[in-house]
VOFI-706570 format. One record per atom (N, C-alpha, C): residue in one letter; x, y negated, z negated. Coordinates in pm, whole numbers, plus 32768, in hexadecimal, padded with zeros to 4 digits. Layout:
AXYZ ...
end
This chain:
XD72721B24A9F XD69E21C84A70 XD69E21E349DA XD65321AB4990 XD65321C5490F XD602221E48F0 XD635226C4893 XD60522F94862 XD57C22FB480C XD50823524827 XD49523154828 XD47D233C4797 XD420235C475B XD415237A46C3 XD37A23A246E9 XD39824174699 XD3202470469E XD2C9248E463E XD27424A24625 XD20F24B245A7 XD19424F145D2 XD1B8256E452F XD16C25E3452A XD0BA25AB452F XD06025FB456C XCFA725B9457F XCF7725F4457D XCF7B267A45C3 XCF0D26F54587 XCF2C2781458D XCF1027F24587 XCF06287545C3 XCE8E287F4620 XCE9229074687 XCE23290E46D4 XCE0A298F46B9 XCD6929B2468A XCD772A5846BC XCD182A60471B XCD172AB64753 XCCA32B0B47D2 XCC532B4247A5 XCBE22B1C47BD XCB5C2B6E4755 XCAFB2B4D47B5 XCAD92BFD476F XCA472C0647F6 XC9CF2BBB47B4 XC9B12BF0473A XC9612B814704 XC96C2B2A4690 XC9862AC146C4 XC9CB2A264697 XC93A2A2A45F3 XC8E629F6465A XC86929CF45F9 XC8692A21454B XC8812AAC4586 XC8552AE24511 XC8E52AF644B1 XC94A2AE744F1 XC9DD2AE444BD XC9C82A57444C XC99B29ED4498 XC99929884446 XC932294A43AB XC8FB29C343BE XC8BA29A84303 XC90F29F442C4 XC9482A5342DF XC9A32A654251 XC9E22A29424A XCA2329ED42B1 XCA8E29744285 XCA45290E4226 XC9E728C8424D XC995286D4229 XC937288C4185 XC92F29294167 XC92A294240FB XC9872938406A XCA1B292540CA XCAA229434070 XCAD128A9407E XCA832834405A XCAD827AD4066 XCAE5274E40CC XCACF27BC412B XCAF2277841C5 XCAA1270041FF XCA9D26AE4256 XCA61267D4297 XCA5E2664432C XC9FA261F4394 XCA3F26204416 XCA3625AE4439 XCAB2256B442A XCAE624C74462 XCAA324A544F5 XCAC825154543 XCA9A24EC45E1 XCA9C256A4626 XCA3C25794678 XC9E325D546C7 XC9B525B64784 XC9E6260C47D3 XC9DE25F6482E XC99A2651486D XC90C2691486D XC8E126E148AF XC88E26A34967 XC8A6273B49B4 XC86126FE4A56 XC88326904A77 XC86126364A9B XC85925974ACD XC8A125434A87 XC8BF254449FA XC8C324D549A2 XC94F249249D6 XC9C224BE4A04 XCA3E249D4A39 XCA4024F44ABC XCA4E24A64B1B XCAB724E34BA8 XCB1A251A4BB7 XCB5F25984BA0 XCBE225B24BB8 XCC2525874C35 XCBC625D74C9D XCBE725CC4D11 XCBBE25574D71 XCBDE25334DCE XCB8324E54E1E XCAF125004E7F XCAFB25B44E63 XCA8E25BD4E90 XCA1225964E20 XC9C025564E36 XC943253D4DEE XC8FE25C34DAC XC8FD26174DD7 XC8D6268B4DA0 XC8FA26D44D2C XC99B26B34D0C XC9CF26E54CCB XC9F126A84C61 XC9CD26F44BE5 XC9E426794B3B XCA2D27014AF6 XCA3926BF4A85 XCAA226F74A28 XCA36275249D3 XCA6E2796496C XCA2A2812490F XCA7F27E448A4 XCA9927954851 XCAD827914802 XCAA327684765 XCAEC27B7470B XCAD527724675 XCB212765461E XCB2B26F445DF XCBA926E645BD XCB6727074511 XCBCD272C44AA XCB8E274C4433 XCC1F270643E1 XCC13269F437C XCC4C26764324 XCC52268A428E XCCB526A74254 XCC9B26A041A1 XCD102654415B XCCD525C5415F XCD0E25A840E6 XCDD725454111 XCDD4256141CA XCE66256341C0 XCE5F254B4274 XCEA824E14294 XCE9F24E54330 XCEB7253343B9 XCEFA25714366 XCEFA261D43C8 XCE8D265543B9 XCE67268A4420 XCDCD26C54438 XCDE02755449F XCD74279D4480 XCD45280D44DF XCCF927E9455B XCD26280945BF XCC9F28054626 XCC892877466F XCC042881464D XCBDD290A4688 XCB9128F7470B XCBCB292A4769 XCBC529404811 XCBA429D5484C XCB1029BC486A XCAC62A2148C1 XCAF72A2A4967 XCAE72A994985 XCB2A2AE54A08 XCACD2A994A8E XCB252A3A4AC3 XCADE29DB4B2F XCB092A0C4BDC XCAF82A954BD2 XCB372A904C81 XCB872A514CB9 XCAE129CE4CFF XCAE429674D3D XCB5129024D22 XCB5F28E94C7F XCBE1288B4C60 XCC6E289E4C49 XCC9A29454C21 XCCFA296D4C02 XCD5E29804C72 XCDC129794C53 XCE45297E4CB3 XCE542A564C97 XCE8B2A644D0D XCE942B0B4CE5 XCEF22B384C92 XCF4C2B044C7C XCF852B1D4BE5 XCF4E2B464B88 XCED62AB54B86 XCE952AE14AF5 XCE2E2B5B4AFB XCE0C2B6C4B88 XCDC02BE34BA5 XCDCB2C3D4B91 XCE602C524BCD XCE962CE24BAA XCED02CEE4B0E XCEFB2C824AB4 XCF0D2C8E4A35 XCE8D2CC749E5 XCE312C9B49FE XCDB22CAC49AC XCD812D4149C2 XCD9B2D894A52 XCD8D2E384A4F XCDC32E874A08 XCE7B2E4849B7 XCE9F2EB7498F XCE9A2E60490E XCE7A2DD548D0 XCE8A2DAB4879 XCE0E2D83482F XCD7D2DC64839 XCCFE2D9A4821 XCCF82D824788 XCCA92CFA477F XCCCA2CC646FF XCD132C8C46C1 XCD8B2C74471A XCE132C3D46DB XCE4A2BB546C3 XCEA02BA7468C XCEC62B1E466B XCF342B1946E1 XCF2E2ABD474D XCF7E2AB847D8 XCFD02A5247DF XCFAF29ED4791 XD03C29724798 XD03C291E470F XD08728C8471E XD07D284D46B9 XD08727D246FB XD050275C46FB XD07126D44756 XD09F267B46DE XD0F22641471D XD13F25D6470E XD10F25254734 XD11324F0472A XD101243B474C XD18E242A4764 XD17123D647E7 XD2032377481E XD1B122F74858 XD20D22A04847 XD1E922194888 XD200222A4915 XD235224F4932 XD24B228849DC XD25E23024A1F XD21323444A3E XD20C23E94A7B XD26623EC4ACB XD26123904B3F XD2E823CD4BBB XD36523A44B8A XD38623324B31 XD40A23554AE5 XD41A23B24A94 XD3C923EE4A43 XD3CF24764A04 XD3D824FA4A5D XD3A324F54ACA XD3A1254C4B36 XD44525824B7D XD44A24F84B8C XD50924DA4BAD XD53C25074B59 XD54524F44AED XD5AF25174A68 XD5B025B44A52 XD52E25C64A52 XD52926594A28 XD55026CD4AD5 XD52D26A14B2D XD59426D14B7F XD61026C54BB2 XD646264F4B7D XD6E926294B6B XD70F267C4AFC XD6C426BA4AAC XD6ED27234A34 XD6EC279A4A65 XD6B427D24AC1 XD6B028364AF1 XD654289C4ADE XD5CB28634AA3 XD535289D4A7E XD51928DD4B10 XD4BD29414AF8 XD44F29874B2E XD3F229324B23 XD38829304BA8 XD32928DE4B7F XD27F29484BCA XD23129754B84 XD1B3299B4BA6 XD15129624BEF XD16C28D44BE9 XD12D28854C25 XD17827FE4C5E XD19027AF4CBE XD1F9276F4CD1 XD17426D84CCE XD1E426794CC3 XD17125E14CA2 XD13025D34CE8 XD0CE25AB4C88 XD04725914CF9 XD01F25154CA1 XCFC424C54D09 XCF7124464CEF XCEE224724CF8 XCE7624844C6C XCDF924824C48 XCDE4240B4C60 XCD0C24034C4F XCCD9237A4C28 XCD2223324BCC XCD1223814B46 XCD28237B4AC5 XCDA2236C4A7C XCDF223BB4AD3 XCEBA23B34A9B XCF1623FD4B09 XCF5723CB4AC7 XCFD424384B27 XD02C246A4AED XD03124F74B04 XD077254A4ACA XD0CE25B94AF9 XD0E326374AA1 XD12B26964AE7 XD12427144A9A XD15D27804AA4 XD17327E64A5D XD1F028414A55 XD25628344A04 XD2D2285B4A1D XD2CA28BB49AA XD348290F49AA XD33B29894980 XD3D4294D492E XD3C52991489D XD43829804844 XD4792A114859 XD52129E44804 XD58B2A6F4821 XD5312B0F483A XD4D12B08480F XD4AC2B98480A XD40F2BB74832 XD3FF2B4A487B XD39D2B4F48DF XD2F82B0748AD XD3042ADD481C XD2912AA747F6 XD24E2A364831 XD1E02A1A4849 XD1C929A6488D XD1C6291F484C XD1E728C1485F XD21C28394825 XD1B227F54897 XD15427DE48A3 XD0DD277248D0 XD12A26B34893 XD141267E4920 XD16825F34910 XD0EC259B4942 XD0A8254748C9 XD08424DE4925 XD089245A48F2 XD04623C8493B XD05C2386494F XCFBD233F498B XCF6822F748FF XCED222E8491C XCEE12270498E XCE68228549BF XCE4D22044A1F XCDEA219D49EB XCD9021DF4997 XCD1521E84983 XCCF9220148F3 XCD4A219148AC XCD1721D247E9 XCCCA217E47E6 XCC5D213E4808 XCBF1210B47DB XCB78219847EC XCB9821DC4829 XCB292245485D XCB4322C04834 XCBFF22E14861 XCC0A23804884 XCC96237B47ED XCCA9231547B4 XCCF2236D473F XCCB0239246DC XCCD023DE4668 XCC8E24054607 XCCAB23AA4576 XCC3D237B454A XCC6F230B44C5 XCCBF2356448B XCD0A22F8444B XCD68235643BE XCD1E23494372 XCD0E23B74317 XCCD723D44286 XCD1E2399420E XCD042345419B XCD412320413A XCD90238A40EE XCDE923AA40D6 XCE5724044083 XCE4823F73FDA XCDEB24333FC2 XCDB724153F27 XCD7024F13F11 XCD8A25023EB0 XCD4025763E83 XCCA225693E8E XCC7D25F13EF6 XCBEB25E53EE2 XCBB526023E45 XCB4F25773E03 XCB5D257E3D8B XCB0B25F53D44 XCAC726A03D68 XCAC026CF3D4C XCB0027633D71 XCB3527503DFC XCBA527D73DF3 XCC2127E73DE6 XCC63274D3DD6 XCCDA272D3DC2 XCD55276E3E3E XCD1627473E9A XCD5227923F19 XCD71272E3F72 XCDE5277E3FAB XCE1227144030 XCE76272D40A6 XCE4E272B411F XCE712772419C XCF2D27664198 XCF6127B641A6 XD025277B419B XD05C2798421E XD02228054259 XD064280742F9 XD097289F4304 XD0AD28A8437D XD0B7292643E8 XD144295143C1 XD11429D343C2 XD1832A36439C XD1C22AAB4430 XD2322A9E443C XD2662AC144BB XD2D32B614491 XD2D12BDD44AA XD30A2C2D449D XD38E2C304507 XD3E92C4044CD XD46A2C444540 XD4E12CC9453E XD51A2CE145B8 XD5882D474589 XD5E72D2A455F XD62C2C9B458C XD6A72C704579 XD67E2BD3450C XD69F2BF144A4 XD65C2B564469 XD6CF2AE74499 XD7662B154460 XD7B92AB24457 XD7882A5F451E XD7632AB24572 XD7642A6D461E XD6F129FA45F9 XD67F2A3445C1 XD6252A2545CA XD60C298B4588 XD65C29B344F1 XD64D28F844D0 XD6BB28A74528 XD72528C74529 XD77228614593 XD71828284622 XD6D52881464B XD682284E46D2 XD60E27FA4687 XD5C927F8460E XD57F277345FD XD5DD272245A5 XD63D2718458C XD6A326B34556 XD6CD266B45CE XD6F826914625 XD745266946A7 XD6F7263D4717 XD6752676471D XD63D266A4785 XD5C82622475A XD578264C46FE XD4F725ED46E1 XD549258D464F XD5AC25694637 XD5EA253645E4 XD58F254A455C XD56C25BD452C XD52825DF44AA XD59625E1442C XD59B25E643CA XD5D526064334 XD5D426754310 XD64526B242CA XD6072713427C XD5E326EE41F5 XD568270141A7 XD54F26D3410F XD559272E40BB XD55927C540CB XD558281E4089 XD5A628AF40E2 XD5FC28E74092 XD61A295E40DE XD65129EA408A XD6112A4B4089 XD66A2AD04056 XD65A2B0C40A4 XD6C72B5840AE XD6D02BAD413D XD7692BDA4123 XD7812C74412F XD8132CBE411B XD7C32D5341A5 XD8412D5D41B6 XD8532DA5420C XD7E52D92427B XD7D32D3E42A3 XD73F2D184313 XD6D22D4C42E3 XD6A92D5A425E XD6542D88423A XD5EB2D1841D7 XD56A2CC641CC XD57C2C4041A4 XD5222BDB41C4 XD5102B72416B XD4A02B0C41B5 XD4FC2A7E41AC XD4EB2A2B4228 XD4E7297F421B XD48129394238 XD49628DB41D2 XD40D28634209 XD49527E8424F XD42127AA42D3 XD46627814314 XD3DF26DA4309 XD43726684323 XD3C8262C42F3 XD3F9258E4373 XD395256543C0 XD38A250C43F6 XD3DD247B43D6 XD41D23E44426 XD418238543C1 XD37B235443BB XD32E234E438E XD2C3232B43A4 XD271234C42F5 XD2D723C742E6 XD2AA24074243 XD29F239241FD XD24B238C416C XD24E23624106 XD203237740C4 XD21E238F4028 XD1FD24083FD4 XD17723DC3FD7 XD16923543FC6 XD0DB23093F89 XD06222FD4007 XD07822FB4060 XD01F230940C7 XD03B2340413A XD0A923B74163 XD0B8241A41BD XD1342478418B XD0F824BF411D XD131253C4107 XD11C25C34144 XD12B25C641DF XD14C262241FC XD1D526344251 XD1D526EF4244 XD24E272C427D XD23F279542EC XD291278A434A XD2AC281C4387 XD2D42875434A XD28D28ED432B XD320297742FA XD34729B04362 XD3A429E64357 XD41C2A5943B6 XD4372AC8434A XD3F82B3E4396 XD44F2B98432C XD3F22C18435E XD46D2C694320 XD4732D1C433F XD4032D874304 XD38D2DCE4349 XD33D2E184326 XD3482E444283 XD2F12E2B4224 XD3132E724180 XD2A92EB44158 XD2472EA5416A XD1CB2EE04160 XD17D2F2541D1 XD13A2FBF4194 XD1042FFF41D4 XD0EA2FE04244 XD0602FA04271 XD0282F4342F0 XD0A42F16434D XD0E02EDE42F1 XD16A2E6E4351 XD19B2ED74395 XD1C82F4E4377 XD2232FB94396 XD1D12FD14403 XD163301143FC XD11130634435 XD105300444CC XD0F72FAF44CC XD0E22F464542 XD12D2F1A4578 XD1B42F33453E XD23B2EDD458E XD2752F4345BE XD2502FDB45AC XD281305F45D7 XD21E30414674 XD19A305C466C XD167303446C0 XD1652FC04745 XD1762F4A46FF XD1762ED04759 XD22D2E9E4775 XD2702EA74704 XD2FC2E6846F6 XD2DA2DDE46C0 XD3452D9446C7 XD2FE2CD64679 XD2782CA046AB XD2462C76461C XD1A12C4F4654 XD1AD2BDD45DE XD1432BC845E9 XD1032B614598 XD09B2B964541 XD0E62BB844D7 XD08C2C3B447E XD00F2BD5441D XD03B2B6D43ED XCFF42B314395 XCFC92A984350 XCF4E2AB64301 XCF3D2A1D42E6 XCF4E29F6425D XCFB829A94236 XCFDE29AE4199 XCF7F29164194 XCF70292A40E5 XCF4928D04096 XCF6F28B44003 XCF7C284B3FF1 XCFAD28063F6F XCF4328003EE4 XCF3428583E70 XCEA628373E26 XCEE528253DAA XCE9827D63D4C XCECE27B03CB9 XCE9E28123C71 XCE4B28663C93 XCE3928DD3C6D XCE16295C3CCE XCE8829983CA0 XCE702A0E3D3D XCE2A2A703D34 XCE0C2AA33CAA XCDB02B0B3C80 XCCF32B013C96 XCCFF2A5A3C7D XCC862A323C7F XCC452A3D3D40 XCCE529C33D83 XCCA929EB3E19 XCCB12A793E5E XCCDB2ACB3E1E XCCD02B603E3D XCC4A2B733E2E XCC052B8F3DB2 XCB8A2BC43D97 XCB312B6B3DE4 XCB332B063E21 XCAE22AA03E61 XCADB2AAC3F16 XCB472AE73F35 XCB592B183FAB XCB142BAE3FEC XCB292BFA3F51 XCAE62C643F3F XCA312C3D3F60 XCA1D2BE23F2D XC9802BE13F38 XC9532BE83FB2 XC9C02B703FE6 XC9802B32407B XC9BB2BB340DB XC9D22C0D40BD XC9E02CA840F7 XCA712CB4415C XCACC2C8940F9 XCB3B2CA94137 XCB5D2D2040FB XCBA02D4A4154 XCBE92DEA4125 XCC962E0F40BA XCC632E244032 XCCE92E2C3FEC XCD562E87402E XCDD22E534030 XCE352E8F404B XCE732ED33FBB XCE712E6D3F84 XCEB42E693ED1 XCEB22DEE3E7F XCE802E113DF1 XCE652DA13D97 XCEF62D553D79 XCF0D2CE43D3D XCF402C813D43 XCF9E2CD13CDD XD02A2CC53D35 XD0922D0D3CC8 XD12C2CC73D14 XD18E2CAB3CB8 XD2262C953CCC XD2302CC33D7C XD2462C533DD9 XD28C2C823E20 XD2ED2CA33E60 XD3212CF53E93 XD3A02D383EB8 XD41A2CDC3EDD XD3F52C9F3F50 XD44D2C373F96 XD4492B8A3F4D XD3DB2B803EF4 XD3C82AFE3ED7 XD40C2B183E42 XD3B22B7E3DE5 XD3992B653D51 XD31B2B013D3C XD2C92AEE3D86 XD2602A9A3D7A XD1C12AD83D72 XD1892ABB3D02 XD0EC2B183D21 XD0B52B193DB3 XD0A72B943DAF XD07D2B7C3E53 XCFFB2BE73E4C XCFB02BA83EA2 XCF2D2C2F3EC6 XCF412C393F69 XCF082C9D3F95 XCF1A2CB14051 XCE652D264028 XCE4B2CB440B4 XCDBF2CF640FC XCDD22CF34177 XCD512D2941B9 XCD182D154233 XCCA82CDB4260 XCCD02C6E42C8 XCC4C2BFB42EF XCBF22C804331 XCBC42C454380 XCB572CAA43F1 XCB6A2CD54438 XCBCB2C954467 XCC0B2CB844E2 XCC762D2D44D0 XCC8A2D37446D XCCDD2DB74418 XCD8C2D5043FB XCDB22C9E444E XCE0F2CAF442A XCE012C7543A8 XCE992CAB4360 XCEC72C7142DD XCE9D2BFA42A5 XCE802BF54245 XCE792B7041D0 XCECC2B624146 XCF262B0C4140 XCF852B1840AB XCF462A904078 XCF542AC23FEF XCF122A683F99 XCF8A2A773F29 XCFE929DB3F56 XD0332A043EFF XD04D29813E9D XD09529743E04 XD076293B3DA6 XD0DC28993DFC XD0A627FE3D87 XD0DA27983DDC XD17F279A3DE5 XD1A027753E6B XD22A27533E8A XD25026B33ECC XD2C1267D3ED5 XD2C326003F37 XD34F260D3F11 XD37F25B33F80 XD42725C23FA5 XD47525943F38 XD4D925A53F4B XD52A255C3EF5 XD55524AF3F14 
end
């Protein structure tokens, strides 16, 4: 069986209210590619049951989608995740050309899986759990005339100079942590500092390219206040949503408007050396706004 190749597509968070979450986004650059509220898509086969979903884009084909609390559609996983995790950012999905060969592989690896394959209207997918329990969402559309989300052109929005770069993953063990997406989702590393397990990597898809899909996974060890405070609490999560700006001072104060919450103004950061600012969306998780990067 040939080894499938995976590529990074969105974050998800859990939000009670989607609607009003989504103008600040939409104040700060954002836009919404594709929208699935009640009826508009079938998850299930019961007729009754539609999706809550919104997906929010800036600037970069990785996207947010923000997903309201559906009973009726949720698997109890996500049920019981959302009691002790309200508000939270709960997985990241991936694209494969084939789900049940990805399904195979990743339990010939020896994954945890939250959800084991299943066949939707729409795709088929899965939910497997990486070295340290994060959720890794696999799918595999049936249905991209309807149920995928357009890609957004990869160009600076031409007045906030902003642009979505991808999900940031907190870990205990980094060195496990990148070998299992080197080995297992066959990712790169493009960037790495890290001494004594202490540290960030960007981990980057084949699919990257600087000019029209510059984004990365990070991996790396609690450094800031918030990070600490939450990984004491939860252990590895999915703390945050980084972004790439040609000016970071400017998309700071611009984020500020659309009423995000400052963490700290745009200063040298620790693990990078790169201007960096860190807020809070609405949902309270993280936002880095940090100055432009692309691989080597």
């Amino acid at each position: 069986m040939k080894k499938p190749s995976y590529f990074i597509e969105h974050l998800c968070i859990y939000d009670t209210k989607p609607r009003d979450t989504m103008w600040n986004f939409l104040k700060w650059a954002h836009s919404i590619p594709q929208y699935y509220w009640g009826e508009d898509v079938l998850i299930s086969e019961d007729e009754n049951v539609g999706a809550d979903y919104t997906f929010l884009a800036c600037a970069s084909k990785f996207t947010i989608q923000l997903e309201a609390p559906m009973p009726r559609l949720q698997f109890q996983y996500e049920r019981d995740w959302f009691e002790t995790h309200p508000r939270g950012i709960n997985h990241i999905c991936y694209l494969v050309d084939n789900a049940l060969n990805s399904y195979n592989q990743l339990k010939e690896a020896g994954c945890e899986f939250a959800q084991h394959y299943t066949e939707f209207p729409p795709y088929n997918g899965f939910v497997a759990k990486d070295l340290e329990g994060v959720w890794i969402e696999i799918m595999e559309y049936k249905m991209p005339e309807t149920f995928k989300v357009p890609y957004i052109e990869q160009r600076y929005h031409s007045f906030e100079k902003l642009r979505m770069f991808g999900p940031v993953v907190l870990c205990k063990d980094l060195g496990a942590q990148e070998k299992f997406y080197q080995e297992v989702l066959g990712f790169k590393t493009a960037f790495k500092n890290v001494r004594d397990n202490h540290g960030v990597i960007y981990m980057i898809d084949k699919r990257y390219n600087v000019d029209n899909n510059n984004i990365a996974l990070q991996l790396k060890t609690p450094c800031i206040a918030p990070e600490k405070k939450f990984f004491e609490k939860y252990g590895p999560y999915i703390s945050t949503i980084s972004y790439l700006s040609g000016d970071v001072e400017f998309a700071y104060k611009r984020a500020l408007r659309a009423d995000f919450e400052s963490i700290s103004a745009p200063a040298p950061d620790e693990l990078t050396g790169a201007m960096t600012a860190w807020l809070r969306e609405p949902n309270g998780n993280l936002i880095e706004i940090r100055e432009e990067w692309k691989a080597d």
